[in-house]
N, C-alpha and C positions, 0 to 999 in steps of 0.2 A: 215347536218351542225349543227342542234340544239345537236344531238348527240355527237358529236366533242364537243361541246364548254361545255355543261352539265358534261361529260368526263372529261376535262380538269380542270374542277371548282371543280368536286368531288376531282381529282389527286392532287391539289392545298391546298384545306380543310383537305385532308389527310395527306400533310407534313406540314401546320400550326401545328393538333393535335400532329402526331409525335413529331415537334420542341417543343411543351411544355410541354409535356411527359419527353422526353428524358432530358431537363434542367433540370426541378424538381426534374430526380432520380442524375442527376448529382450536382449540388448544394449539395443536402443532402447526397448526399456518398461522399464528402469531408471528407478525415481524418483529425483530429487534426497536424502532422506531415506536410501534405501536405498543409493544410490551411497557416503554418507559414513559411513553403518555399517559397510559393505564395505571404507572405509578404513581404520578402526579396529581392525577383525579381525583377529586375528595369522594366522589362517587362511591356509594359501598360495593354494586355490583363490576365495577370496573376494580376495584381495590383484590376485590374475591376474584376474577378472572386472573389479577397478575399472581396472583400468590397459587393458583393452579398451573403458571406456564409456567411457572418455577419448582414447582414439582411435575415434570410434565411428564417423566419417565411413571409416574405411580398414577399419575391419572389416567394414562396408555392401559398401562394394567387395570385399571379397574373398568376402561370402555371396553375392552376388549373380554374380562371374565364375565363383564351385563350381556354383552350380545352375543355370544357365545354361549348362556344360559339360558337367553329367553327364545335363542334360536333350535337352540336344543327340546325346549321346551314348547315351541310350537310346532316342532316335527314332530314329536310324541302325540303333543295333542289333536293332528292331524290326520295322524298315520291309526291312533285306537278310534276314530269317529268314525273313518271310511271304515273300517276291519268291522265293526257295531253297524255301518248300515249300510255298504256296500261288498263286503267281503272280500277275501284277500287280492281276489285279480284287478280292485282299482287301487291297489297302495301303489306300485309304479306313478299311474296317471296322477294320483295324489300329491306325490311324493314333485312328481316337476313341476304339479304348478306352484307348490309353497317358496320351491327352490329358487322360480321364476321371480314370484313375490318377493322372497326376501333379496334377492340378486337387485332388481330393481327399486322396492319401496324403501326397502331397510338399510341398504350398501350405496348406489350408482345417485342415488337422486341425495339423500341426507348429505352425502361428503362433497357433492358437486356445489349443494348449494352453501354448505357450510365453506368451503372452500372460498367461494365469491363475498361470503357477508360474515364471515370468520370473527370479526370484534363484536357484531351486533349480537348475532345467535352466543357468540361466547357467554356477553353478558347477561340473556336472558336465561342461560342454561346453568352459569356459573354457580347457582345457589343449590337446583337439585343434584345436578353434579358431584358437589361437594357434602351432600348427603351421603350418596351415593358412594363416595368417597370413604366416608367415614365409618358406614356400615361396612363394607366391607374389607377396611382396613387390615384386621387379620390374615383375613383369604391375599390381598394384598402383599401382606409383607411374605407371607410364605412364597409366594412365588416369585418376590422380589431374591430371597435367597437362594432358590431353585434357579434363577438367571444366573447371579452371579457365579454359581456352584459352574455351569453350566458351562460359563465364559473363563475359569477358571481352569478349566478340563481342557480348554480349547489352548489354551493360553493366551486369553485375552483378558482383555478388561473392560470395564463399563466405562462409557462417560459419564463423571459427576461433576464436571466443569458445563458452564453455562457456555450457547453457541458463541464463537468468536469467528469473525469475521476475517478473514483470510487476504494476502496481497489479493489470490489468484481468482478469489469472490469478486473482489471491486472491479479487478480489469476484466470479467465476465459482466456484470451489471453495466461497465461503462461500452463496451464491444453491444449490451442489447440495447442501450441508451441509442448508441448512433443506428443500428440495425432499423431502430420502431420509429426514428424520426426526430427525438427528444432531443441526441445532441447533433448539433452540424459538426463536419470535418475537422474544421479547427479546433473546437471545443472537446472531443474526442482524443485528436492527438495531444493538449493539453495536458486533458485529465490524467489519462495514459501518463504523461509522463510527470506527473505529481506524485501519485502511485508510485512510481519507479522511485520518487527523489531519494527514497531511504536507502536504496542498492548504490545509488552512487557515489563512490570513491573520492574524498576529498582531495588527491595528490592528482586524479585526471581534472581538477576543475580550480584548483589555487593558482597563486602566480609563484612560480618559483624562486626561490630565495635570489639568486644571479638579478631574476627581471626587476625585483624591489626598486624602489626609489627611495632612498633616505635624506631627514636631513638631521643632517651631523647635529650631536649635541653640544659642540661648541660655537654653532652657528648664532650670528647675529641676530636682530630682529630682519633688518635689510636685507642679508642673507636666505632669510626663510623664508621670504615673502619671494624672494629671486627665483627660490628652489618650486615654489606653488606655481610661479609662473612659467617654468621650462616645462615642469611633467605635466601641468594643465591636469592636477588630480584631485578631488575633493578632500581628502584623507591621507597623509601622509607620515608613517613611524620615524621616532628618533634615533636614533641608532650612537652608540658611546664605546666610541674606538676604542678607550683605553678598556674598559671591560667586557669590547664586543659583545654588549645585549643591547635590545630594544627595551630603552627606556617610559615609551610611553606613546601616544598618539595626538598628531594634532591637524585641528579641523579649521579649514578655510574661515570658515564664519568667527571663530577666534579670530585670527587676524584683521577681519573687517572691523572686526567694533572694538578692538585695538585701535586701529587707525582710523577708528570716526572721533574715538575718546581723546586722538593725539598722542597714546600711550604708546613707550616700546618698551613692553615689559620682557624681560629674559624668559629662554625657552623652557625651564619649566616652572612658569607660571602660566603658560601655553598647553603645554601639551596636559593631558586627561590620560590614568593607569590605561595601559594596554590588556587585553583578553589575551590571554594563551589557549591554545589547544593542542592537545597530542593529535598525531599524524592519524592515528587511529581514533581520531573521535569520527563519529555518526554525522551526516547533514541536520537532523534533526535538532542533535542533543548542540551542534553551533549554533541553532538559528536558537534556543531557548535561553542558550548564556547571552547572544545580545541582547536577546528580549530585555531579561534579566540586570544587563547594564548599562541599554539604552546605547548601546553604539552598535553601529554596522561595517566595523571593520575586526578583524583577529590575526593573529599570529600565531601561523604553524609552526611548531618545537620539532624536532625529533628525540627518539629516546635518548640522547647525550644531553640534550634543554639544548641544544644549539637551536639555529633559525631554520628552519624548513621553506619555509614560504609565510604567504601570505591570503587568508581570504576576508570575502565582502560579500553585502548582501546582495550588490549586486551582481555577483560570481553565481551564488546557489539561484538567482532568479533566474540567471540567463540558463541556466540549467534547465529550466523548465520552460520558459517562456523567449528564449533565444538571444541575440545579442541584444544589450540594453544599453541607456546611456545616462552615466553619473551626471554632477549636478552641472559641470561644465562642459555636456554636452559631448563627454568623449567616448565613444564605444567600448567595449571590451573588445580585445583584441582575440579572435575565431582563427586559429591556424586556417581552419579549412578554406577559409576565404583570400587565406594568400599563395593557396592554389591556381598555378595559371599550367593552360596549355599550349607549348612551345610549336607542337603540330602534332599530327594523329599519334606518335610512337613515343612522343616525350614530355615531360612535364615538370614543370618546376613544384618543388615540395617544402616545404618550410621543414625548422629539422624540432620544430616543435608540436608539429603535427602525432596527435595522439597514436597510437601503434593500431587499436582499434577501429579508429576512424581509416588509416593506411592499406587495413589490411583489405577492409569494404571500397576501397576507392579503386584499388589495385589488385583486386582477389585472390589475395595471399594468405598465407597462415602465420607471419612474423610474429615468435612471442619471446618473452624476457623475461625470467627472474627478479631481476635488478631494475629494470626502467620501463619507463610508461609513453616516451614519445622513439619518433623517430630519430631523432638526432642518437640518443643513447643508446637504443638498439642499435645504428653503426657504428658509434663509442664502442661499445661490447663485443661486435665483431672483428673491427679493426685491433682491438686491445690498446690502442694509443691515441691521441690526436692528432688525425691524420692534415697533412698540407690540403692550400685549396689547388681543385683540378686532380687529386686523388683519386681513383675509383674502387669500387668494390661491387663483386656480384655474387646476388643472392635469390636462388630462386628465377634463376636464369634471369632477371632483372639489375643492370646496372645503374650503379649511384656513384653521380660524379659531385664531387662537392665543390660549389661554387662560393661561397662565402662561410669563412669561421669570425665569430665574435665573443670576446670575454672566455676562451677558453671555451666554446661551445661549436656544435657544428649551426647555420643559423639558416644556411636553402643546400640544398640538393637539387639536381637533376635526375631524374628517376626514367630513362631507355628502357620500352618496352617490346621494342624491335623483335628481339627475342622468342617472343612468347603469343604475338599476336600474329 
């Protein structure tokens, strides 16, 4: 009989540890995704689940002080039954199979499965749980301060911030996306560089203030129509010599239904306020001010409010998704593509080819302080502007300059003879 009932207390002690096993790995395998569907649920046990992943740090502690008790408490009640009816030479043997038990019944199998079905079990647990919880709340908080005490001594700190989600998380999840199948190649490198968008540098991806196309704000209607049709641009600023700013923006489609109406109204009854942005704004924080006022183009300032450049949406798209084409069909212009090879040792470089794209094409380490392409980086080195058929070598590699425009270097030849 004692047998039976001894039996029966270990079977009981064995599904306590299991139960607090098995919540602990479930609580903490909650996703972010599933945590706020569990929000939205009008379900009460789904409601009690999220309100435990959000103390998740005190439910830890309270799985861990249950199984840790009744583990304790079944080695005791193990080790005096064998002492009472086998004596002291089978507490060893006793002693490994409980050990065995609880390794397996109460530990390997409860967090494996809780692991796999984590919201299910969550929600059917979330209610004794939370019992469980609440009982021993005090024991709880003492040892919540004994942590801190703890990490305090170490010099650390606790996390009391909710998990956030990291760049270096996403480009690991999209790296096991393409891994397991989920994404293809393309979609991959895509994602990959969606991710990225926020590291990237508004002054490597604008059009620089020189390449602008304006049209003058004392221009005609005839005039402006003239000027849409040389740059073949969707979008084009005004620009007002006499106070050198950009007055404003104006969009093709204005001029069409101007000239369906018969109208030729003056240019600013045309053009629409222009967006500014500092040189230091974020890719992000530009695409939410166009959100915000419905146009796709901005005007980059520098800290004096002079003009910087200029960007579009579809500058930050081709960012991601490569060279694109505005509504008249014209591409963005890609330095890298006006890359040609003259023969194995030489090659033609455009001098607006980014310095990073230059240095991967050519494996070098070229960097700058001051400027972002190639052209500027040998501005920099030369310290003037140099004639064309100039040379200069850097890195045992010579650059001869074959065309200057507007004051700018605009191709190089770049001899590799040198080095290869």
């Amino acid at each position: 009989m004692n047998l039976i009932i001894i039996s029966v207390e270990i079977i009981i002690l064995l599904a306590c540890a299991a139960f607090f096993s098995g919540t602990e790995t479930a609580v903490t395998a909650i996703t972010r995704p599933e945590y706020r569907s569990l929000k939205k649920s009008s379900r009460r046990n789904a409601q009690r689940l999220a309100r435990l992943v959000e103390m998740k740090d005190k439910i830890v502690t309270t799985a861990l002080i249950g199984t840790n008790f009744v583990n304790t408490l079944n080695s005791g009640l193990i080790t005096a039954f064998t002492l009472n009816v086998f004596g002291a030479q089978a507490v060893p043997a006793a002693t490994a199979v409980i050990t065995v038990l609880i390794i397996i019944l109460a530990e390997i199998f409860p967090k494996a499965l809780a692991a796999e079905r984590a919201e299910s079990i969550g929600k059917k647990a979330s209610l004794p749980l939370y019992v469980c919880y609440t009982v021993l709340r005090p024991i709880v908080a003492v040892f919540s301060l004994l942590t801190k005490a703890v990490l305090r001594l170490c010099n650390a700190r606790s996390k009391t911030t909710p998990d956030t989600l990291k760049e270096k998380d996403l480009q690991l999840l999209v790296h096991i996306g393409q891994e397991d199948g989920a994404l293809a190649a393309g979609e991959e490198a895509l994602l990959r560089k969606a991710v990225l968008l926020q590291d990237v540098k508004l002054r490597n991806i604008m059009t620089p203030r020189t390449a602008i196309t304006y049209v003058n704000s004392a221009a005609t209607f005839s005039q402006i129509i003239e000027q849409f049709r040389r740059s073949r641009f969707s979008r084009l600023p005004v620009y007002d010599s006499k106070t050198k700013t950009v007055t404003g923006i104006i969009h093709y489609k204005t001029l069409l239904f101007a000239v369906q109406e018969r109208r030729k109204p003056g240019i600013a009854a045309l053009q629409r306020p222009a967006i500014f942005v500092p040189e230091s704004a974020s890719i992000l924080s530009i695409i939410r001010a166009m959100n915000t006022n419905m146009q796709n183009i901005a005007i980059v300032i520098d800290e004096h409010g002079g003009v910087a450049g200029l960007i579009t949406m579809d500058d930050i798209i081709a960012a991601v998704f490569s060279t694109v084409q505005d509504e008249y069909g014209k591409a963005r212009n890609d330095p890298m593509r006006s890359v040609r090879f003259i023969n194995t040792s030489q090659l033609i470089l455009p001098g607006a080819l980014r310095l990073e794209d230059c240095n991967e094409l050519l494996h070098t380490d070229f960097h700058s302080d001051y400027y972002d392409t190639l052209g500027g980086f040998l501005l920099e080195k030369w310290g003037y502007l140099p004639h064309t058929n100039e040379r200069l070598t850097c890195n045992r590699i010579t650059f001869t300059v074959t065309h200057i425009s507007n004051r700018r270097i605009d191709t190089v030849v770049a001899d590799l003879s040198s080095v290869l």
